[in-house]
C-alpha positions as CSV (number, residue, x, y, z in Angstrom):
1,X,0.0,0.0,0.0
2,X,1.4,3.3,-0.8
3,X,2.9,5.4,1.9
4,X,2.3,9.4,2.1
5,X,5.0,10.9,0.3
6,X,7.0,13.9,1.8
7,X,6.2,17.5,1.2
8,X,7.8,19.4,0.1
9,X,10.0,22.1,2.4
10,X,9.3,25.4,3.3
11,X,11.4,27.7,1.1
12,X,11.2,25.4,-2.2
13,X,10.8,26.8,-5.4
14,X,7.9,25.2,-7.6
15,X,7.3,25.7,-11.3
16,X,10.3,28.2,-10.8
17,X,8.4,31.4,-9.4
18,X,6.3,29.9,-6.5
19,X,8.1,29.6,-3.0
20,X,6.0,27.8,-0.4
21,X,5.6,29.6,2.4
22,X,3.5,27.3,4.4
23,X,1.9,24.0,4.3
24,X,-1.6,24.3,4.9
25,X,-2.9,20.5,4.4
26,X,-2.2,17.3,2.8
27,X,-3.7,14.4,2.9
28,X,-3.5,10.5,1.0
29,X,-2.6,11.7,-2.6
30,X,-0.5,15.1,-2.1
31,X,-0.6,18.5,-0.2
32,X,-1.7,22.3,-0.5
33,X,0.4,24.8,0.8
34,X,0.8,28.5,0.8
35,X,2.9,29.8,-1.8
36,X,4.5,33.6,-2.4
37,X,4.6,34.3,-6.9
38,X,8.2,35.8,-7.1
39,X,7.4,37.7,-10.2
40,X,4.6,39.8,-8.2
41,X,5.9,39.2,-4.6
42,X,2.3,40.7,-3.5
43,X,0.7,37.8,-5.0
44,X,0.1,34.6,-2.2
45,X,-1.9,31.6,-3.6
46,X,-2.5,28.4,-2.8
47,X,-0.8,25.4,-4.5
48,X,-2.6,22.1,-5.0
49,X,-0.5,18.9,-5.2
50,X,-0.8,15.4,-6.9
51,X,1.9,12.9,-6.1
52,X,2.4,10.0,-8.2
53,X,-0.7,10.4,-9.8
54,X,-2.1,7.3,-11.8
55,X,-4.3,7.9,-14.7
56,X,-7.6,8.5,-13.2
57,X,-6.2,10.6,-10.3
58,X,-4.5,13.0,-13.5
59,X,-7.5,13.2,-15.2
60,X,-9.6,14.1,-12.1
61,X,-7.1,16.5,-11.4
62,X,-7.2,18.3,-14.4
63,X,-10.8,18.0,-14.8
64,X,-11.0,20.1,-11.6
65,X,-9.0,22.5,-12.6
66,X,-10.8,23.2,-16.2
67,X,-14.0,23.6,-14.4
68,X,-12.7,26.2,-12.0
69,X,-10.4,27.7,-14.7
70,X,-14.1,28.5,-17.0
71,X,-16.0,29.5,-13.3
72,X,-16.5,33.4,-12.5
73,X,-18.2,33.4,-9.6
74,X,-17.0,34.9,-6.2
75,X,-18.0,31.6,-4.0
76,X,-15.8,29.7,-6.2
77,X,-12.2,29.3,-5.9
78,X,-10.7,30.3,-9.2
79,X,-7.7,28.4,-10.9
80,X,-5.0,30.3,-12.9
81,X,-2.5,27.8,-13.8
82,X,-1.9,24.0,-13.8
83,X,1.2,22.3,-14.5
84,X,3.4,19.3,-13.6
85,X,7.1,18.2,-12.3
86,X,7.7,15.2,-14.4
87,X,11.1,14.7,-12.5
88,X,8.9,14.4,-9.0
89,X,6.4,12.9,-10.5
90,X,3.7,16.2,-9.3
91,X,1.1,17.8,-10.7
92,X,0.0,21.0,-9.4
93,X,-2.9,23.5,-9.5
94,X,-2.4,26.8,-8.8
95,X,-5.7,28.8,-7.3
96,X,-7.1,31.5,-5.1
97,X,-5.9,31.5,-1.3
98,X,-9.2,31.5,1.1
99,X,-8.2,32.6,4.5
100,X,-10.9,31.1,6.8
101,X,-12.6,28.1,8.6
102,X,-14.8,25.1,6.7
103,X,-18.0,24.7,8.3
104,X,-17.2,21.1,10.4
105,X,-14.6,23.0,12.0
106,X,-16.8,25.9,12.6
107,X,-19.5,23.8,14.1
108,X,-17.4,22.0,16.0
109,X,-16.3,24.6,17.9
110,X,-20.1,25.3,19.1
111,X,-22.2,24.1,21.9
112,X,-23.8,21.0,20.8
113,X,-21.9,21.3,17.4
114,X,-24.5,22.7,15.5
115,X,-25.6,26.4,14.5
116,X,-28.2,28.6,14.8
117,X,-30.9,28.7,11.6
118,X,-30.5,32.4,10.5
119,X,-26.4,31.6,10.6
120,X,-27.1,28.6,8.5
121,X,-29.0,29.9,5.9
122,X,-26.4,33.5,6.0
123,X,-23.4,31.4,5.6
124,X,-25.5,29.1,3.0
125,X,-27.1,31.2,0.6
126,X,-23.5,31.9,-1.1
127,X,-23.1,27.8,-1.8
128,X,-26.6,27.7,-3.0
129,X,-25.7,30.4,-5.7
130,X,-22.5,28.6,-6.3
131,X,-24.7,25.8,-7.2
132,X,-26.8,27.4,-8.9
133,X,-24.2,28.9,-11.1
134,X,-22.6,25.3,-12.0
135,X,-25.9,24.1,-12.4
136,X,-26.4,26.7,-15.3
137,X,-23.1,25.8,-17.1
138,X,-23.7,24.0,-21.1
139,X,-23.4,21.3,-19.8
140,X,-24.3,21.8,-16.3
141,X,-21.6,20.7,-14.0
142,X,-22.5,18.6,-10.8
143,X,-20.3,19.3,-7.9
144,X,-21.4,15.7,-6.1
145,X,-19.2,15.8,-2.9
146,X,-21.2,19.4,-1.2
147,X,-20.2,18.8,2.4
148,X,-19.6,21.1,5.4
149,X,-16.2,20.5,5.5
150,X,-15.9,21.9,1.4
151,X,-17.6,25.2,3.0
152,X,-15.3,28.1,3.8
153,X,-16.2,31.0,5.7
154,X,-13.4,33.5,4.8
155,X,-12.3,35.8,7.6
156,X,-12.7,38.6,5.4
157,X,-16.1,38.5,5.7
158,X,-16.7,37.6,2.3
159,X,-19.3,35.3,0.7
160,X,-18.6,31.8,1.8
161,X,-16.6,29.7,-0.4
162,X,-17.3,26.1,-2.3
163,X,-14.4,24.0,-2.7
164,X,-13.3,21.0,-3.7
165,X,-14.6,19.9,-7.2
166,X,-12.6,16.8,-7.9
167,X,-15.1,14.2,-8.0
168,X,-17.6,16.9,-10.2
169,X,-18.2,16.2,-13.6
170,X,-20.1,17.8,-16.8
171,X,-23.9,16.1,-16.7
172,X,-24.9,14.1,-19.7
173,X,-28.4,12.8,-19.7
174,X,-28.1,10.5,-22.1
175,X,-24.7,8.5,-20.4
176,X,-25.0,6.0,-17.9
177,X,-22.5,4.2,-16.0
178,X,-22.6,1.8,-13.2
179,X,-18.7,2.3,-11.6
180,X,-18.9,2.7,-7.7
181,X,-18.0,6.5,-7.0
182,X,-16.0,7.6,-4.6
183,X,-18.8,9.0,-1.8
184,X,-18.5,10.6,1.5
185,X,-20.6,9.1,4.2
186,X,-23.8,10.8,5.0
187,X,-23.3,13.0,2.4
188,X,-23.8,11.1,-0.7
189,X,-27.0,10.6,-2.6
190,X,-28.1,7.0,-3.0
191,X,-27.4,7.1,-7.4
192,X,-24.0,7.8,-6.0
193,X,-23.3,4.8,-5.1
194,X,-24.9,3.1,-8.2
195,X,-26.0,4.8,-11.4
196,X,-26.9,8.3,-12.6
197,X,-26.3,11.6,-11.2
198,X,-27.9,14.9,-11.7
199,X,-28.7,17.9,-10.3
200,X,-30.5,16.5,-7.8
201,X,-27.5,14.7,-6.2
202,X,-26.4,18.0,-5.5
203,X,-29.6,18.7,-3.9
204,X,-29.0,16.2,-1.7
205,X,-25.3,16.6,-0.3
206,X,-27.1,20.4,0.3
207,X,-29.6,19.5,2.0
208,X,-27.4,16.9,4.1
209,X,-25.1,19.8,5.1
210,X,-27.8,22.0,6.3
211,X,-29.4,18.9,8.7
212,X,-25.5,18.5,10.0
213,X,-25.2,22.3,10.6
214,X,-28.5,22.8,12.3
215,X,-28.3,19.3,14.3
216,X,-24.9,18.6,14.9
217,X,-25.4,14.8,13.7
218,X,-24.4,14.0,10.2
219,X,-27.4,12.4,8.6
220,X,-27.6,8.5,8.7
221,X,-25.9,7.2,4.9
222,X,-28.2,6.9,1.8
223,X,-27.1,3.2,1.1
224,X,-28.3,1.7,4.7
225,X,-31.5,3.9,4.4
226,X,-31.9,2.0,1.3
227,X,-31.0,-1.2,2.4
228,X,-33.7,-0.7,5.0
229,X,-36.3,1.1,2.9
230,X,-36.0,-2.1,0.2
231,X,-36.6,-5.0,3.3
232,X,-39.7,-3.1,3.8
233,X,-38.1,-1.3,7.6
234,X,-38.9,2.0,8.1
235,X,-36.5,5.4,6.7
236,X,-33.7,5.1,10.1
237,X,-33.3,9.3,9.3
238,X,-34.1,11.3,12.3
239,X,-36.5,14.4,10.9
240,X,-34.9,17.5,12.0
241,X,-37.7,18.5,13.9
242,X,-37.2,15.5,16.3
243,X,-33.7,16.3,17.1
244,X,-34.2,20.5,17.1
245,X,-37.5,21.2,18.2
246,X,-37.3,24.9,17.2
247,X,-36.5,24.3,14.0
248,X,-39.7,25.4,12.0
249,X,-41.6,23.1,9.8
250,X,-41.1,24.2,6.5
251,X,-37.8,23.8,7.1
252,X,-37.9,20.2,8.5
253,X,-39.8,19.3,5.1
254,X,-38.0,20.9,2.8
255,X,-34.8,18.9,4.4
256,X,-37.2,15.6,4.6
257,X,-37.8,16.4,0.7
258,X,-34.2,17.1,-0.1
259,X,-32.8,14.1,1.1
260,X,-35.2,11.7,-0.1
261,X,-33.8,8.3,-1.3
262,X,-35.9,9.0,-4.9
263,X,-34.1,11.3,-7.4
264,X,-37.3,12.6,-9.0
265,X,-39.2,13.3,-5.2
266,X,-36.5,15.7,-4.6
267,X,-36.5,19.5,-5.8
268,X,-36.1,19.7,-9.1
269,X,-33.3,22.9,-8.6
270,X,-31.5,24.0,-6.4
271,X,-33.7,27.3,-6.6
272,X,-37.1,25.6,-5.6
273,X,-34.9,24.0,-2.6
274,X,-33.7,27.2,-1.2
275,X,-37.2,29.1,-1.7
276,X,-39.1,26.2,0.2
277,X,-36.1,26.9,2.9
278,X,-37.2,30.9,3.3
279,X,-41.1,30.5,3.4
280,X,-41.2,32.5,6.9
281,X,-37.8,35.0,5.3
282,X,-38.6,38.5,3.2
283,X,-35.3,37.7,0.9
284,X,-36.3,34.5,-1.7
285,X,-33.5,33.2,-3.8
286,X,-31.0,35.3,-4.9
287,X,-30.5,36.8,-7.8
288,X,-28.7,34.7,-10.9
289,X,-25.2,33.7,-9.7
290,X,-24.1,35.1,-13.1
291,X,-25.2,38.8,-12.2
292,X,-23.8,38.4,-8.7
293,X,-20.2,37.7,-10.0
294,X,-19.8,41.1,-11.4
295,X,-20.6,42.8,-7.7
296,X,-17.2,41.4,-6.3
297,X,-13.9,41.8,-7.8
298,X,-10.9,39.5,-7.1
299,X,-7.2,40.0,-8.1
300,X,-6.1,38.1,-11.2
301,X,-3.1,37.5,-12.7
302,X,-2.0,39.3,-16.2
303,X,-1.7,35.3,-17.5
304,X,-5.0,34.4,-16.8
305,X,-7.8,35.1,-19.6
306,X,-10.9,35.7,-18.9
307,X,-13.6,32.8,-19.1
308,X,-17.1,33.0,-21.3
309,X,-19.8,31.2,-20.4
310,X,-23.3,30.4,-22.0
311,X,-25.5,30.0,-19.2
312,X,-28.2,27.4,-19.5
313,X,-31.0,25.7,-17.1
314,X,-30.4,22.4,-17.0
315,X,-33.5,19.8,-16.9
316,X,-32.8,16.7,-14.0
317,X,-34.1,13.4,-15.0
318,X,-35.0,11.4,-12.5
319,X,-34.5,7.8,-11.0
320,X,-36.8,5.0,-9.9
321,X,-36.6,1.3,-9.7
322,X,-34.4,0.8,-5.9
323,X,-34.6,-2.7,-6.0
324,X,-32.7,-3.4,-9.7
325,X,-30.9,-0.5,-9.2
326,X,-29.8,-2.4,-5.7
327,X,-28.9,-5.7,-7.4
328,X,-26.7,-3.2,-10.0
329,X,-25.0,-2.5,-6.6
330,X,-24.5,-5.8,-4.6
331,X,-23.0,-7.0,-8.0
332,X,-20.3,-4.1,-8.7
333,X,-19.4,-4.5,-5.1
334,X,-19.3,-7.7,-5.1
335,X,-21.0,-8.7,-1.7
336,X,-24.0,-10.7,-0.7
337,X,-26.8,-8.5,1.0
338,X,-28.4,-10.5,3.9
339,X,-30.9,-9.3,6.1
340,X,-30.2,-5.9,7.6
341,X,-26.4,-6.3,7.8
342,X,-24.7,-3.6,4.9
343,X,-21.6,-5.0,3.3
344,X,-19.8,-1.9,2.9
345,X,-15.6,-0.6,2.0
346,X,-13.6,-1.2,5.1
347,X,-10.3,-2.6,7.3
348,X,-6.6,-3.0,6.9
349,X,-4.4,-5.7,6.9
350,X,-1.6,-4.3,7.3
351,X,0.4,-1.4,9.1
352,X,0.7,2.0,7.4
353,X,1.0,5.9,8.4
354,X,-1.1,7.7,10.9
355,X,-4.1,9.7,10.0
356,X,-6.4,11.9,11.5
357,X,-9.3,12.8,9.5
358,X,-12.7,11.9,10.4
359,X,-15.6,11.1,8.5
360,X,-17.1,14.5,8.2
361,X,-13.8,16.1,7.4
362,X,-12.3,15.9,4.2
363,X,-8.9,17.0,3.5
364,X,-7.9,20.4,4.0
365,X,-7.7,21.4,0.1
366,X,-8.3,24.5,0.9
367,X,-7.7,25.4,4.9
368,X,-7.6,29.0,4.3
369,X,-7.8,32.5,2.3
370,X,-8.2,36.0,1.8
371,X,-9.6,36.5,-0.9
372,X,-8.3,40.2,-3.2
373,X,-11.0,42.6,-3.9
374,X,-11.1,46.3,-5.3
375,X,-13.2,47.4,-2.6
376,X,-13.7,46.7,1.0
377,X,-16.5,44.5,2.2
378,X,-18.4,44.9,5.6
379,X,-17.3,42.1,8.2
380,X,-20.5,40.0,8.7
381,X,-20.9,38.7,12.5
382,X,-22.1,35.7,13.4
383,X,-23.5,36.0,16.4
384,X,-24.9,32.5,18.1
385,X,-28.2,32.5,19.2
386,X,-29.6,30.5,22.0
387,X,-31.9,27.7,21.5
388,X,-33.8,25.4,23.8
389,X,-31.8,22.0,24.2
390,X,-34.3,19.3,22.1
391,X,-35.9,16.9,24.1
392,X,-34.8,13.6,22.6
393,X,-33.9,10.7,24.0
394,X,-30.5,8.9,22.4
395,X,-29.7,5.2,23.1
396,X,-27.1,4.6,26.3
397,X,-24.2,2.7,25.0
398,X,-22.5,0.3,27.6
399,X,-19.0,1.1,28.3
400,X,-17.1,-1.9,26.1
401,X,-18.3,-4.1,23.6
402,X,-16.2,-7.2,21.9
403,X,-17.3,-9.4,19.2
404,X,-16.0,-10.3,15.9
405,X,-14.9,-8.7,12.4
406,X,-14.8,-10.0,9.0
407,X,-12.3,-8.7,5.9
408,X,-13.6,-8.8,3.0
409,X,-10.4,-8.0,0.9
410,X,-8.2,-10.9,2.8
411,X,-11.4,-12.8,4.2
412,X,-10.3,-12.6,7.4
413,X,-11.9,-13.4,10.2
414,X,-10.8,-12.3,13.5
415,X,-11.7,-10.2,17.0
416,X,-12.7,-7.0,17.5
417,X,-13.6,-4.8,20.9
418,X,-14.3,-1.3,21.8
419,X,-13.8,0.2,25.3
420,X,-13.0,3.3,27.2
421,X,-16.5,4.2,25.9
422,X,-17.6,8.2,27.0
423,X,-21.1,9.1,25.8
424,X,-22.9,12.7,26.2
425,X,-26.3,12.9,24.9
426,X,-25.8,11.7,20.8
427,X,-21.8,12.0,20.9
428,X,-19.4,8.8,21.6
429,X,-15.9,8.1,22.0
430,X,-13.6,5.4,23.5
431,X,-10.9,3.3,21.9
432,X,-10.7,0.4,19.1
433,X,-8.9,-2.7,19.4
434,X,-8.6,-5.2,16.6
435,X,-6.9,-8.5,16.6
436,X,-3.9,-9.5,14.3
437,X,-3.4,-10.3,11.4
438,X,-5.9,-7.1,10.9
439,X,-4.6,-3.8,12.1
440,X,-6.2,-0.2,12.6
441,X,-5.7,0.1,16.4
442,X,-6.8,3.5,17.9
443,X,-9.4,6.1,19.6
444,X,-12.7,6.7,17.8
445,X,-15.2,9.9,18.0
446,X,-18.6,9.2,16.8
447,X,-22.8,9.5,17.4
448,X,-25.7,7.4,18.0
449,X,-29.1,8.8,16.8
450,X,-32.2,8.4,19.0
451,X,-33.3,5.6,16.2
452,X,-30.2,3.6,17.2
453,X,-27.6,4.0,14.4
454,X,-24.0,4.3,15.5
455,X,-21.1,5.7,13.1
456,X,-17.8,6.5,14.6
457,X,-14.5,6.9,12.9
458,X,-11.5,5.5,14.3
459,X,-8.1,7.6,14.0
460,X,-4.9,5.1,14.0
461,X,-1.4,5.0,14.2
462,X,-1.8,1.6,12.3
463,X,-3.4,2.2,9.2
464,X,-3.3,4.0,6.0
465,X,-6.7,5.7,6.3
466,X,-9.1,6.7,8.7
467,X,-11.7,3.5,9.1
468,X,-15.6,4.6,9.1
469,X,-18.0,2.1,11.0
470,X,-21.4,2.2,10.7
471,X,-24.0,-0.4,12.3
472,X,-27.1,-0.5,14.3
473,X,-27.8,-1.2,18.1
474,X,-30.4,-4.5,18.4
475,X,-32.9,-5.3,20.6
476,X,-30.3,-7.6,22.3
477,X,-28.0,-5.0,23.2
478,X,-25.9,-6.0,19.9
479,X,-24.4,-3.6,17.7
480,X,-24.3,-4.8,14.0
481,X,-23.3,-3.4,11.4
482,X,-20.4,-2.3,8.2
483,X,-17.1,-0.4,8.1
484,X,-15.0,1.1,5.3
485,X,-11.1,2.6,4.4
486,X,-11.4,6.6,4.2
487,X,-9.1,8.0,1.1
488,X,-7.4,11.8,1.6
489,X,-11.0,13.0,0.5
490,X,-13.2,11.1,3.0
491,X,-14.8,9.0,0.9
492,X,-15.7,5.0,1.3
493,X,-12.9,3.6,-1.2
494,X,-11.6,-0.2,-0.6
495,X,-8.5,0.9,-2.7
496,X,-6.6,2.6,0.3
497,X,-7.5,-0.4,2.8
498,X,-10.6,-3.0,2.7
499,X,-14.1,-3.3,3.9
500,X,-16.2,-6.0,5.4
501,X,-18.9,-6.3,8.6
502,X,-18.4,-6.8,12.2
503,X,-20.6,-7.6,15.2
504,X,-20.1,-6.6,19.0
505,X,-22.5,-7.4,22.3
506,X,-21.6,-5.3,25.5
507,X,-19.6,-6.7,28.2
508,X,-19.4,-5.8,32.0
509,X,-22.0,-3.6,33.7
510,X,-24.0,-0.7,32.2
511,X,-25.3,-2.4,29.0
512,X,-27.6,-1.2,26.8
């Protein structure tokens, strides 16, 4: 398995005029880091890495950067030069520097690690023009990995910023294609994981970033909702409403809509998601991103031309048939479904470098970034508001569990336990132990919804990637469930380790 390559040093010279001056990320596949143009010594940027790229990762790579090179729009980072090191084997992307914080972070940081409405829907209305704006591209382009962590709230006070388009792609309603895509957990519509994306799909990772914002639980994934909806069980999501009682109702349904398992019961845009979100708000849906591009200058360098763009509203189509869609699935993965258990990417076999991203957080891309303009811009303040705590009810977890865990890459077999476990209210953490010849020992963060789902990601010393469980507490006391290998993006991928299904019952006092 590959090891994470070294950066490179502070003080290098790349592309001979851009000296790193900090490194601001990196993650599985590369770094970004701050850089200082030597021709225009004013000029700071950031610098996107690829190391070692194969052929996909290249052409992913240099798909993102096309899309952002053609994009004019001030909540989306623009690109200005992409070239390679053959010697080092690099590729690099050169883009706009966003001094700020990603919206996991910022959420984080608050009590119950969620925010406010009117702070959601201020720091969200820039991403929904964003998406409005790709939507409207000939061909539209689908950003498919919207997430809170790809949300950057610059501390200039500018518009909030929507990174990270290397899993996008152009939308042709006539292709069709059944290869697995790389998803992140929670945030990925159900077609991601099988056929088909749209519009819609976007729709979805939107409206899964506003429940995570506004609850501080990332919303339970789209392939065990379908698992569950298909053997006939009832949708395992947690309606807003439920787990923030404030939270008015239009809002709850409109998130209930956005994130339904059916493509074509979703909004059809992006436009008729966000109006359905400011029913009880004077200001509707902002004006077209295209004529809110002009009102905000940026810097740009004498080498970069300026894009043109034929705007165009794109139609969705929509998709139905789960259960042959499903079988499409179980066959590309190449598991057997049984019951309720989900066969899903997950374990290694063998020791690797340390990581520390968790499932909500993808790489840092972009950690940071001031953004030039011509004219000042007023600081907005986000001021939290106080809300009454909601009066749900989560499952009590007992303090260790030890059971079993299968491999599907090496099918292994082998044990597995989980102690030291710390619960307040919906949030867990305690410490994962696996047995050899399997390895991926370390601490784990994670929730439990008030339906019983548990997901925690496990941060180890041990393996090459963060490891995502998911599984459900039973009747028994028994937690069941799948687990997955998290690549530099934080998405399920068996490439960078395996995947498989474990099973634990509690052990000692306090059990569920």
């Amino acid at each position: 398995m590959q090891e994470m390559q070294t950066t490179l040093p502070v003080g290098s010279i790349v592309g001979d005029r851009y000296q790193i001056e900090a490194l601001l990320g990196r993650g599985g596949f590369g770094a970004v880091y701050l850089v200082r143009d030597l021709r225009v010594r004013q000029n700071v940027f950031a610098l996107k890495e690829i190391i070692d790229p194969d052929q996909r990762g290249r052409r992913h790579f240099t798909l993102e950067a096309e899309f952002l090179k053609r994009a004019d729009h001030p909540s989306l980072p623009r690109v200005y030069r992409v070239f390679d090191n053959p010697a080092q084997n690099r590729v690099y992307m050169l883009m706009d520097y966003i001094e700020g914080v990603n919206l996991e972070r910022l959420r984080r940081e608050r009590p119950g690690q969620r925010l406010p409405l009117d702070e959601v829907l201020t720091l969200i209305q820039p991403v929904v023009e964003a998406i409005a704006y790709l939507h409207a591209q000939t061909p539209p382009i689908i950003h498919r990995d919207i997430k809170p962590s790809n949300i950057i709230a610059p501390t200039s006070g500018g518009p909030t910023v929507l990174v990270d388009l290397g899993i996008a792609k152009e939308f042709d309603q006539d292709a069709t294609t059944t290869a697995i895509r790389h998803v992140s957990p929670g945030y990925g519509a159900p077609e991601q994981y099988s056929t088909g994306t749209n519009a819609r799909t976007d729709i979805y990772g939107l409206g899964a970033t506003i429940y995570t914002l506004l609850t501080g639980m990332v919303p339970i994934d789209a392939f065990f909702r379908l698992t569950q909806h298909l053997s006939k069980n009832a949708d395992p999501l947690t309606p807003v409403k439920q787990l923030v009682p404030d939270i008015p109702d239009h809002v709850s349904a409109a998130l209930e809509r956005a994130l339904a398992l059916e493509n074509d019961e979703r909004f059809a845009t992006v436009r008729d998601f966000w109006q359905a979100l400011q029913i009880d708000r004077l200001d509707t849906f902002p004006k077209q991103a295209v004529a809110s591009a002009g009102e905000v200058g940026r810097a740009v360098p004498s080498e970069k031309e300026g894009p043109a763009h034929v705007p165009a509203v794109s139609r969705s189509r929509s998709h139905g048939g789960w259960a042959a869609l499903f079988l499409l699935l179980l066959l590309a993965l190449g598991v057997g479904f049984a019951s309720a258990l989900l066969l899903f990417p997950g374990l290694h076999g063998q020791p690797v470098r340390s990581s520390t991203a968790t499932v909500a957080v993808g790489p840092a891309t972009h950690t940071a970034s001031p953004r030039p303009s011509p004219s000042p811009q007023p600081t907005r303040t986000l001021s939290p508001t106080t809300t009454s705590a909601p009066a749900t009810v989560f499952p009590s977890l007992a303090p260790a569990y030890s059971g079993t865990i299968h491999d599907n890459n090496g099918n292994i077999d082998t044990s597995m336990s989980l102690t030291g476990i710390v619960q307040q209210q919906q949030h867990i953490q305690g410490n994962f132990v696996v047995s050899p010849p399997l390895s991926g020992n370390g601490p784990f963060t994670g929730s439990v919804t008030t339906g019983g789902l548990v997901q925690f990601t496990i941060h180890s010393s041990e393996a090459s990637a963060p490891l995502y469980f998911s599984g459900t507490v039973q009747k028994d006391g028994n937690i069941s469930g799948t687990y997955c290998s998290l690549d530099a993006k934080g998405h399920c991928n068996p490439a960078v380790g395996g995947y498989g299904s474990w099973l634990v019952q509690p052990v000692g006092a306090g059990s569920i």
